[in-house]
N, C-alpha and C positions, 0 to 999 in steps of 0.2 A: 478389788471391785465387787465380788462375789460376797466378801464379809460385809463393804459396806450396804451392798443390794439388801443383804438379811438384816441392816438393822434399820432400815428404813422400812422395812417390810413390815417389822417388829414395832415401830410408831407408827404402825398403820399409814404411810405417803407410799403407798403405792404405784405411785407415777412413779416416784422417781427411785424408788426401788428395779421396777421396770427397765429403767436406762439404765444404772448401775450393771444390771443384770445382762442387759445388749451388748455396751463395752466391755465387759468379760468376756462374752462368745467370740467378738470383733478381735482381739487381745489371744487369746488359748487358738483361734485360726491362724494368727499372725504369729506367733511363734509355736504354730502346730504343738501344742498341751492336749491331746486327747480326754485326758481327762476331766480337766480344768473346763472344757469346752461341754462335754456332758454335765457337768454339775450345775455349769448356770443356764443349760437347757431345763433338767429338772426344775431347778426354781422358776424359770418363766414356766413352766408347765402347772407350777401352783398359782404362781400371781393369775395367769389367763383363768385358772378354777375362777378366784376371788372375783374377776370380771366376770364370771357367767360364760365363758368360752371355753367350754366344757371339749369340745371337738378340739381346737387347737391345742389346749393342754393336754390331750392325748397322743397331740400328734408328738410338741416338744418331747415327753416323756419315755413315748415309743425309739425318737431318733437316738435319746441318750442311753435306753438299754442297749440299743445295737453298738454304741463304741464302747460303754463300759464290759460288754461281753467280749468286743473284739479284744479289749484290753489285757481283762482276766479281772478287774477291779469287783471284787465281791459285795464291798461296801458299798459302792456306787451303786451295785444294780439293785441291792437292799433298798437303797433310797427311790432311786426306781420307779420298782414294783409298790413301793408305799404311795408315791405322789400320782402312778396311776388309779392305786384301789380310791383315792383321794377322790379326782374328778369323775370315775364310774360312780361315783357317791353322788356326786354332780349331779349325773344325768341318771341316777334313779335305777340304775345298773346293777344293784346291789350282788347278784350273784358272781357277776367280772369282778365286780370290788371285792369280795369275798376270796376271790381265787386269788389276785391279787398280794390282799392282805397276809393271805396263809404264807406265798412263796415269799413273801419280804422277809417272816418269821421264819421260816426255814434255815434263810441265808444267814441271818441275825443269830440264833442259835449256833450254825454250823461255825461259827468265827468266835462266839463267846461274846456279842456286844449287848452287854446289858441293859443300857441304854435304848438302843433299838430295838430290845427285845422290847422294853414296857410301851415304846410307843407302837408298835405293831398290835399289843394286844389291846390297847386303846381304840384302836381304827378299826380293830375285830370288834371291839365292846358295840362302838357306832353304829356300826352294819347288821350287829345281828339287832342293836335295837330296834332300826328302820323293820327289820323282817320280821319284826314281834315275839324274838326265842330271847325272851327276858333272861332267863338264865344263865344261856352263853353269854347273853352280855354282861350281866353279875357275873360270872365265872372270869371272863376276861377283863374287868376293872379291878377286882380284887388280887389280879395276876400282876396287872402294870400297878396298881397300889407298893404292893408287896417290894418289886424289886425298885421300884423309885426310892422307899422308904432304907433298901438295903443300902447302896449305893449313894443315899442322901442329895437326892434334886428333889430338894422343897418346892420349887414351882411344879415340876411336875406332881406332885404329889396333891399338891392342891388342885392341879387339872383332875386327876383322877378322882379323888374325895367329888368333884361337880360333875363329872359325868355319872357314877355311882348315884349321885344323887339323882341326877335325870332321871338314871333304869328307871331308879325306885317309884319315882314322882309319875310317869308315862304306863308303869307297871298298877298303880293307884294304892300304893302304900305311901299316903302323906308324909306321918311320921317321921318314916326313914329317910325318905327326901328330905326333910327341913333338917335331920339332925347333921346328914353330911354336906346340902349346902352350906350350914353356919359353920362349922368343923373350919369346912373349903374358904368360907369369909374372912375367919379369925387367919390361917394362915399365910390366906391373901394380904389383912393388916401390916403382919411381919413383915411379908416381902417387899409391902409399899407397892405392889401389883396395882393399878390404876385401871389397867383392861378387865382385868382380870375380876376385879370385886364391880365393873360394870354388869359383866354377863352375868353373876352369881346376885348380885338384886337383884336383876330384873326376872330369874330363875325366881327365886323367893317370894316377890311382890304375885308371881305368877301361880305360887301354890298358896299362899293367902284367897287370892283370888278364889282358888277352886273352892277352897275349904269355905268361901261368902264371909270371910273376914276380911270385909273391904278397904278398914280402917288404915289396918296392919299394911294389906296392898298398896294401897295410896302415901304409905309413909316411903316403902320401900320403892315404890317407884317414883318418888319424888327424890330419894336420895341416887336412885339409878340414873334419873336423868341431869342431875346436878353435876355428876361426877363425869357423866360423859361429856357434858360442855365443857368441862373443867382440861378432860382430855383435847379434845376437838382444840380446844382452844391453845393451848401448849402443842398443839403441831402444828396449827395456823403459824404463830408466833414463831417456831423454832423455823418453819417454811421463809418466815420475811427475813429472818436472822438471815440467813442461808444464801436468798437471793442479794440483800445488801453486801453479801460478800463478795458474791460473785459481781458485779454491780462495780465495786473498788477492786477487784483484781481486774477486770477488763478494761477500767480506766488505766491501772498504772500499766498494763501490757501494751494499751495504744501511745502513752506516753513515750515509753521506754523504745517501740515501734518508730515513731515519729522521729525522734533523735538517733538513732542505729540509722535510718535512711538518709538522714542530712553527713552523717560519718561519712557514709557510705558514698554519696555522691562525691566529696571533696577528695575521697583517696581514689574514686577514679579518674578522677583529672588530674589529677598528679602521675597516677601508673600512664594515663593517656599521654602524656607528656611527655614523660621517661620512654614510653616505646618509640616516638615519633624521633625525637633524637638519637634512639639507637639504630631505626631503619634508617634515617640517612647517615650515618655513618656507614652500615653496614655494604648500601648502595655506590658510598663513592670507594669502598673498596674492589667490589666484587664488577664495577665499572672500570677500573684501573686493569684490573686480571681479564675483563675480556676484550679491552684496548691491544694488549701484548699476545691474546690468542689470534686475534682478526690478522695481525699484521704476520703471525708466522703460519696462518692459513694462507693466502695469499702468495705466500711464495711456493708453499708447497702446489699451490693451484698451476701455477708458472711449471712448475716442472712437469703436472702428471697430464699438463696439456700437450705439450710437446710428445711426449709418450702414445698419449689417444691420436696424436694424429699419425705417427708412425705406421700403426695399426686399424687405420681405419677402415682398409680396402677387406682386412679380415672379417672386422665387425658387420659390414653390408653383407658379405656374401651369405652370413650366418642369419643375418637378420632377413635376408630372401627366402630362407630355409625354413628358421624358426614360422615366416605368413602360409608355405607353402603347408606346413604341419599343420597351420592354427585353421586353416578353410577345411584341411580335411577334419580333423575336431569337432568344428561346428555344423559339416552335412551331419558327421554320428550325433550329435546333438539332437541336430532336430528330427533325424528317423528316430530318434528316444525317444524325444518329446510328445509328434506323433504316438508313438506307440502306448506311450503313461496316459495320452488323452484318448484314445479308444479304450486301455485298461480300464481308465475311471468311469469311462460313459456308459461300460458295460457292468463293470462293477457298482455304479447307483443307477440302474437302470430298476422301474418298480417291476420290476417281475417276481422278485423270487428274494428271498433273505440272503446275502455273504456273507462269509467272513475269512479274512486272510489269516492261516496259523504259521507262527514259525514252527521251527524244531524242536523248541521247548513245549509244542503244545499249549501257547498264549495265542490271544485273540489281538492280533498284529493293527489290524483294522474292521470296522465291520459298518454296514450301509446303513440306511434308515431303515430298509423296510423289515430286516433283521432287531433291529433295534425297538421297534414300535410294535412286531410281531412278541418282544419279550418284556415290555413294556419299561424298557431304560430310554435312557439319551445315548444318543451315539458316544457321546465322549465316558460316561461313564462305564463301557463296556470294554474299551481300549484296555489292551494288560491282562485280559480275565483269564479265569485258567477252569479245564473241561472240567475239572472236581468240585468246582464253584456253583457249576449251572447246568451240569449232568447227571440223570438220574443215575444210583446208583447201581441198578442192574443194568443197565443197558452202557454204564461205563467200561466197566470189564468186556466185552464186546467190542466196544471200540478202540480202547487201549490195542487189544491185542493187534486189531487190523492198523492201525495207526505205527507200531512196533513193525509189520511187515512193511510199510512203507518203508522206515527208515533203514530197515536191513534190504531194502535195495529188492525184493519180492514181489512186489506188486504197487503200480504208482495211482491206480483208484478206486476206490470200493463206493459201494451205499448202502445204508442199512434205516429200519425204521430207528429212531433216535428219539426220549421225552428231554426236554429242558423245564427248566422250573424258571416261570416268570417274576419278575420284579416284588408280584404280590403274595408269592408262594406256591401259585396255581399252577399246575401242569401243562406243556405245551405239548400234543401229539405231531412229529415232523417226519418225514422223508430228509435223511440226508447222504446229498453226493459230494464225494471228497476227492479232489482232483491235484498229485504231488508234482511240483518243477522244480529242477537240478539245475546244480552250478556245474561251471565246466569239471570239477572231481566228481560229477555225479552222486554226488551228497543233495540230502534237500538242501533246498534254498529255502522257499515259502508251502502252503499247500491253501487252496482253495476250497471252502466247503459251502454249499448250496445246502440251502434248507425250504423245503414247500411242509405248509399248514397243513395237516388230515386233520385235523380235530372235528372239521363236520363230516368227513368219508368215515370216521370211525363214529359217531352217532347217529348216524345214520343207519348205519348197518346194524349198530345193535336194535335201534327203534324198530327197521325192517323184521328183524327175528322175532321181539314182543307180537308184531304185529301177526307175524304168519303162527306162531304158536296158538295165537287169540283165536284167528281163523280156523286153525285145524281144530283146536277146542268146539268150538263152537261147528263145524262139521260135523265131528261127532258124537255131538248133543243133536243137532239136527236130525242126524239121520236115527237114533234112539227115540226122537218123538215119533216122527216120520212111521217107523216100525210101530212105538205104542199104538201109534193112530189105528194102523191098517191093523193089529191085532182087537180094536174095541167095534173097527166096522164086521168082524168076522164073529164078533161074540153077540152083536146086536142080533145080528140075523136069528139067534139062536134064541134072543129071548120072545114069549108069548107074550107080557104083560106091555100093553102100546104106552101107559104113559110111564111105566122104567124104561122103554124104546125112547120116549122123549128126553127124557133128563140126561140119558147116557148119550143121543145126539145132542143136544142143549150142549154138553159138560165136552165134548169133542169140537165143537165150534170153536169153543172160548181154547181150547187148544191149539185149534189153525188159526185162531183171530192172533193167538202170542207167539207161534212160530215167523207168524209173517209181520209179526211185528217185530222181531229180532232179525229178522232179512232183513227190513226196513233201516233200523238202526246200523246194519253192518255196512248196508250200502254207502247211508253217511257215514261213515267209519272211514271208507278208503278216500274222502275229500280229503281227510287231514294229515293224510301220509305223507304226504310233501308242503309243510308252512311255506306263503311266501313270505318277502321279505316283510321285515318287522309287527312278525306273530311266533313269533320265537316267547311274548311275555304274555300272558294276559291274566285278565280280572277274573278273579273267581267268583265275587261277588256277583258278575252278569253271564256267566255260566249256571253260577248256583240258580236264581232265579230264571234263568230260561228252562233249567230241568223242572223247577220248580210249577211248572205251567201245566205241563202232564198232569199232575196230582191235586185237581181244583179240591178235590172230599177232602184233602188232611192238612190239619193247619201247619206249613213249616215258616218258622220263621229266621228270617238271616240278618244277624249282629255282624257289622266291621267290614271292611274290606282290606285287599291288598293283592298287590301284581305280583308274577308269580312267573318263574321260567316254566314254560309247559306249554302247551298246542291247545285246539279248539276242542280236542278229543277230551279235556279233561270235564267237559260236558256230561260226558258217559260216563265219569267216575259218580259224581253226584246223583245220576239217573238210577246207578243200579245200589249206590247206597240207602237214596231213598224208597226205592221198590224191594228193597231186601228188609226194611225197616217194616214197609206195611204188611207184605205178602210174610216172612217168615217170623217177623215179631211182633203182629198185631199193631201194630204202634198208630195214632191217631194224631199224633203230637212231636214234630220233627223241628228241631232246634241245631240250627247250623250258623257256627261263632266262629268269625274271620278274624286273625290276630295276626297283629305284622312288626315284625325288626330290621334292624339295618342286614343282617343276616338272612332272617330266616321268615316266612310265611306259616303258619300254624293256623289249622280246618279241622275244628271238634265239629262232628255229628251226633245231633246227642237224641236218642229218644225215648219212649215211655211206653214201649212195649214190655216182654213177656222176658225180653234179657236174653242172655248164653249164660249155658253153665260152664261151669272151672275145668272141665275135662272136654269141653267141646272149641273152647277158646281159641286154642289154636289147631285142630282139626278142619275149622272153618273155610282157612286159607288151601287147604288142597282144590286140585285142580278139577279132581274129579269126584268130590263130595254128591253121595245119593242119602239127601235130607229125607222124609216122608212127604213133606208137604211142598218141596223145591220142584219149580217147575223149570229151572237154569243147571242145578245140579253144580253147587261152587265155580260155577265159571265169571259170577261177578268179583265177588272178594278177590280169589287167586290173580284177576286178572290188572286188577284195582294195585296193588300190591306193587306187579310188577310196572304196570305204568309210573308209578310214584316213583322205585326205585329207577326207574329209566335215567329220570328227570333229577338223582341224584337225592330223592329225598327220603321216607319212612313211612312205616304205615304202623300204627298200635291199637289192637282190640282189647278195651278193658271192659267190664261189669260196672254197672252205675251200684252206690250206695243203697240206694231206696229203690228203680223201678227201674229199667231201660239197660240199652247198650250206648257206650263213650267209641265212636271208633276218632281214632287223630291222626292225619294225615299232615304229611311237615316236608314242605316244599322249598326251594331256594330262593331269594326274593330277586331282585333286578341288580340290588349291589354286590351281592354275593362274589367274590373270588374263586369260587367250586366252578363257577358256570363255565363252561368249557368251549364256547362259543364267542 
């Protein structure tokens, strides 16, 4: 299939080379041919070239070096790497093809296939012509010249003579193009090459052209177009040959069909026939043999009745005994029963996650609300085992306590315990593990109760950011507070009344920004507890509410996207933008909202005075004493850690040209991080 694919390839019927090529991959799967199966991957990875599907012939091509590698097949993956540098040709890829073409020659060299070496350096010649290193591609036509010429494949020879020509002719040495195009024609002739002396006129008619010997042109592309109808037309032809064949083979196969079915029917009514007379026969036999069993049942019935009634007064007494056993049976029944349906009502009661473990430490059963807390189905949780769904430090810990169970040491523990959810994510649990014994005092089952902390523990860290922020900001308070009263004790001292003004003036605007940061911290503590569903919000309507302070500076805000974080992240944008004017001059505050299924992304970008490279990250301390800071690092630092609260990053870079890049990258709503 593979040969016939390449010679339909070769008279240019690309369709049906195409098919050719699909039954070989159908064919090499069905009797597992590894190899067989990559080569006429490779070849559709060329034909899709010839279609323009540049993508999917690299995909064919990609899947057949992964089996010819898996194989060991050298020559295979030579072929390859050549039909990928092929379609990177394609798609204008030239340096992929490049890289390509080299490792094809590699392989070709390291096996000795001379062959594959000249077409390798051919495909080198193509590429480096596109890149315009004439040379290397003279250097590399003159290489696949040479060994074509060694080894004697005149048509490649003639390939090479017309690419050579090309260099020359793209390079603008007329000349030399015309001498190796006709060279390439005359042994085109010989071959009887039909394709072949196509490409190489209309190559020639095309350097006439250049040279304004239009004559010469017009001659040779009237003979280029002749010859291609000449082809075109003998595939058309060989195409109707092909289908009339096909056309009388599917006549005489319905024929030959049609009379197989009529066989077919007359010998089943004859086997129909044949069977029907051997089941009755077989019936008045097997009829006769249970005539003579019935009749010596019957007597034996005669005897074993006489027998049962002998013993019958035995039978009653036993069967009073057996009722008396079977009532006490069925009370233990239903005290079980009962008992399994208080088990189960307690066991899927929504309070709290279960799960029932045997002794092997499987998950025997487990409720909804355990289920839906780890984001499975109940039934796919059935059978799990602790190493599956157990963090790995907090397993070791419980091994051991789970081990004192079974040695009989202690029948219940709890411990903080992380599982890993459905989606990878982290669950934070409380679990209590409660062990019940069979009458040897061996487990039976054990019981584990699981409750969610995942908000008690975010919470608590949120509460620390928060009291940190505050103590910070204490004492910065109390440092201005002191400034203060030390510029009212220096005023008194000065004579001069209007530096008595300026130095009262420049102390106002002190207490004006002291107690505008009380202000702000009072809003601060509304947001210490979100209520329900503010666990997300828009940055975009944060950004622009901070944005409202600052009517003198132009900011403007690109994009939006929701974002796990609180109303507090308000205050993030308030003191990046007040950090922006007061400590970078900036006039021009540019804030660009980018969102993914992942992740939220907040560049602030502006057009001040910048940071330097040894101050960059200095910045983030806690207790940075700037000259001109009237906060003293308690925004940035503070900014930092909010972001990190929230699971996300903060990055201070230097702009190109003017400004500071700060970028802040927050979790979006789909995120699997979110802990909540």
């Amino acid at each position: 299939m593979v040969f016939l694919g390449r010679t339909h390839s070769y008279l240019s019927e690309f369709d049906d080379a195409t098919d050719y090529m699909l039954k070989a991959l159908d064919y090499a799967q069905q009797y597992q041919r590894p190899n067989a199966m990559a080569i006429a991957l490779t070849h559709l990875g060329i034909l899709e070239y010839i279609f323009d599907n540049y993508h999917r012939g690299l995909e064919y091509c990609l899947t057949a070096m992964d089996i010819f590698r898996e194989t060991g097949y050298l020559s295979g993956q030579a072929l390859a790497h050549e039909h990928l540098a092929i379609n990177y040709i394609g798609q204008k890829d030239f340096k992929s093809a490049e890289a390509e073409a080299l490792k094809s020659l590699e392989i070709r060299e390291r096996i000795g296939s001379r062959f594959g070496m000249s077409e390798s350096y051919e495909n080198l010649a193509v590429i480096y012509r596109n890149l315009g290193r004439f040379e290397d591609a003279l250097e590399m036509n003159r290489k696949s010249l040479e060994i074509r010429r060694e080894i004697g494949h005149r048509q490649g020879v003639s390939s090479s003579l017309f690419n050579l020509g090309l260099t020359w002719f793209i390079a603008g040495d007329i000349d030399q193009a015309l001498d190796y195009f006709y060279q390439s024609l005359d042994l085109a002739k010989e071959l009887r090459s039909e394709r072949g002396r196509v490409a190489i006129l209309k190559a020639i008619s095309a350097v006439y052209e250049a040279q304004g010997e239009m004559e010469k042109a017009l001659d040779m592309y009237k003979q280029h177009s002749a010859l291609k109808d000449s082809v075109l037309s003998k595939a058309r032809i060989r195409r109707i040959e092909d289908l009339k064949k096909q056309s009388e083979i599917r006549r005489r196969e319905k024929l030959i069909s049609d009379q197989s079915r009529q066989i077919n029917i007359q010998q089943i009514s004859l086997a129909g026939i044949t069977i029907l007379l051997i089941v009755g026969i077989i019936l008045a036999w097997r009829l006769g043999i249970a005539t003579r069993k019935i009749r010596q049942s019957y007597e034996e019935l005669k005897k074993r009745d006489a027998i049962i009634h002998t013993y019958s007064n035995t039978v009653i007494r036993e069967k009073e005994e057996a009722e008396y056993k079977l009532r006490e049976l069925e009370e233990i029944q239903l005290k079980l029963k009962q008992i399994d349906e208080q088990y189960n009502w307690l066991f899927h009661l929504n309070l709290a996650g279960i799960a029932r473990i045997s002794p092997g430490r499987k998950w025997i059963q487990v409720n909804r609300v355990l289920a839906e807390m780890l984001g499975y189905h109940v039934s796919e949780l059935a059978g799990f085992e602790w190493e599956k769904i157990c963090h790995p430090q907090d397993l070791e810990v419980e091994q051991e306590l789970f081990q004192n169970v079974l040695d009989g040491t202690i029948r219940d523990y709890n411990l903080e315990i992380r599982l890993y959810r459905k989606n990878g994510s982290l669950l934070k649990t409380v679990m209590l593990f409660r062990a019940f014994q069979d009458e040897q005092n061996h487990l039976d089952f054990g019981l584990a109760v699981f409750s969610d902390i995942g908000y008690r523990k975010f919470y608590q860290n949120k509460l620390l950011v928060y009291q940190n922020y505050l103590k910070r900001f204490l004492f910065l308070l109390s440092e201005e507070i002191e400034s203060l009263a030390s510029g009212l004790r220096n005023v008194s001292l000065i004579p001069d009344s209007d530096r008595v003004y300026q130095e009262w003036k420049t102390m106002n605007q002190d207490i004006l920004s002291s107690l505008e940061m009380i202000d702000k911290v009072r809003a601060l503590q509304d947001t210490l507890t979100p209520q329900n569903g503010e666990w997300f919000v828009n940055l975009r309507e944060l950004a622009q509410t901070a944005a409202l302070d600052y009517p003198e500076t132009t900011i403007e805000i690109h994009g939006s996207g929701v974002a796990f974080a609180d109303q507090s992240a308000k205050f993030i944008f308030d003191h990046l933008i007040r950090n922006a004017i007061v400590h970078g001059n900036a006039d021009k505050i540019t804030i660009q909202i980018r969102r993914s299924k992942e992740y939220v992304q907040v560049m602030i970008s502006d057009n001040g005075k910048g940071i330097k490279e040894e101050e960059r990250f200095q910045i983030l301390d806690a207790y940075l004493y700037p000259d001109v800071s009237k906060f003293r690092g308690i925004g940035l630092y503070w900014v930092r850690q909010y972001v990190e609260l929230y699971g996300g990053g903060m990055k201070i870079q230097k702009r190109k040209n003017k400004g500071t890049d700060i970028i802040l990258l927050f979790l979006s709503k789909d995120n699997t991080k979110v802990p909540l």
